[in-house]
N, C-alpha and C positions, 0 to 999 in steps of 0.2 A: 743709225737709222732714224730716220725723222717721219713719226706719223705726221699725215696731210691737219694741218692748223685750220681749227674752224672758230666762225666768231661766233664770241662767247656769249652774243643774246641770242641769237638763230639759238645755240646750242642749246639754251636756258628756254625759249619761247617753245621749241622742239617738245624739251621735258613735261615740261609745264602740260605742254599741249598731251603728251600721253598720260602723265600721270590724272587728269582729268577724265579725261577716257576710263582710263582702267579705274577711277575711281565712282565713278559711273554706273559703269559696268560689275561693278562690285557691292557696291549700294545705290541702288538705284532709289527714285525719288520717291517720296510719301504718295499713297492715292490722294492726298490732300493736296500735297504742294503741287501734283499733275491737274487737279481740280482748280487751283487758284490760278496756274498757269492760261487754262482754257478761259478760266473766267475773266484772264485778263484781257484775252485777246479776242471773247466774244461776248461781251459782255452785255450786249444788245439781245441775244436772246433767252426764252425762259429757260432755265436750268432745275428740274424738279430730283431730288436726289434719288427717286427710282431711278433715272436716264441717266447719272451722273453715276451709280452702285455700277448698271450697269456695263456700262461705257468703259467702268476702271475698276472692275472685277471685286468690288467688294460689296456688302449691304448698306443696305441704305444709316440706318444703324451704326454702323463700324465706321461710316467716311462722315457723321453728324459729329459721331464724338471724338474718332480723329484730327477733323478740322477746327472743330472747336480747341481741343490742346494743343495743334500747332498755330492757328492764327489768332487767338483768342476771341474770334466773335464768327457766327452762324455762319454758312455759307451764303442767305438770303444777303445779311447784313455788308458781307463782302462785296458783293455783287451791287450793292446799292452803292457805298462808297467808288468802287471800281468808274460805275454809270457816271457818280458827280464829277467823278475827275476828269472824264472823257466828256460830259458835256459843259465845263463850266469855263473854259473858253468861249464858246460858240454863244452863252450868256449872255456877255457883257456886250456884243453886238446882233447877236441875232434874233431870230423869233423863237421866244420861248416855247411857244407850243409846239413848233417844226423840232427844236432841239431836242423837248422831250420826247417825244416820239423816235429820234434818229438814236436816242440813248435805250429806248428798250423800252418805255414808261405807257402805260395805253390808254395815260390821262397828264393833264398839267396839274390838277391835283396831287395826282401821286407823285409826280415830277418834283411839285413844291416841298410837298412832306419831305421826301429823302433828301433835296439838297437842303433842308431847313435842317434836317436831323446830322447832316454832315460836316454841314459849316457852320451851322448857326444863323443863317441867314437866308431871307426869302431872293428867287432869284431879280424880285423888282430892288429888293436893299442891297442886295452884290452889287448890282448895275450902278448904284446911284453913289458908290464908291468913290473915292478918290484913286487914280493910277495908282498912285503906290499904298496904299490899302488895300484895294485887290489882289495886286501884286502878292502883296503880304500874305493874305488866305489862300492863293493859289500855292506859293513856296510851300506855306505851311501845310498843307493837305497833301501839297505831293511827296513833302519830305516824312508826313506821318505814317506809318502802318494804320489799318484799315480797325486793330483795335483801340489806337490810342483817339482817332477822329471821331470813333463814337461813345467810347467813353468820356470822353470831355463832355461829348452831349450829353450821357446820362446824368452827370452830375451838374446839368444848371438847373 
């Protein structure tokens, strides 16, 4: 008798794909990591951790020092790296005051400060870069987690 042959990445990608699920579904994700997630993809607006406790059933309190031991830095602090990453493209040829704004910032002031405090550089010094210099700050901020881009800051 010959069971029906099936190919062995289907078979494997199948696996994969349930054992993901059910692993899921079995642990499911920190209120933290759900919180980093949002703030990844809205980064643009204000997030106050009343409406974020809310929003993902814990206190405000429990998701502060949650998030701090899984990401190692504030939620505010996440949220500003998140904004630099998202607007430091648009930097290097656009209007910076349209860009800070489109980032979430309700000043070019404050806009300056965080991508000052993320990169190390004001967004007129990123501009006046060389291509593969910025290149360079871009890779590296994207390849960074959001604690090691601000730690470096702290320690200059």
């Amino acid at each position: 008798w010959s069971a029906p042959r099936q190919d062995p990445v289907k078979a494997f990608l199948g696996w994969a794909q349930a054992f993901s699920e059910e692993l899921k579904r079995i642990h499911p994700a920190s209120a933290a990591s759900r919180v980093a997630r949002l703030i990844r993809h809205e980064y643009h607006l204000q997030w106050s951790l009343a409406t974020l406790g809310r929003r993902f059933h814990v206190t405000p309190s429990q998701l502060r020092r949650g998030f701090t031991r899984e990401f190692g830095v504030s939620i505010h602090e996440y949220q500003q790296v998140m904004r630099v990453k998202a607007a430091i493209e648009h930097v290097r040829n656009g209007n910076i005051e349209a860009t800070a704004l489109e980032a979430g910032y309700g000043s070019k002031k404050n806009f300056y400060r965080a991508f000052r405090r993320v990169t190390g550089l004001t967004p007129a010094a990123f501009r006046r870069l060389s291509h593969e210099r910025a290149l360079h700050v871009v890779e590296s901020l994207a390849a960074a987690p959001p604690r090691r881009a601000i730690a470096a800051d702290r320690r200059r």
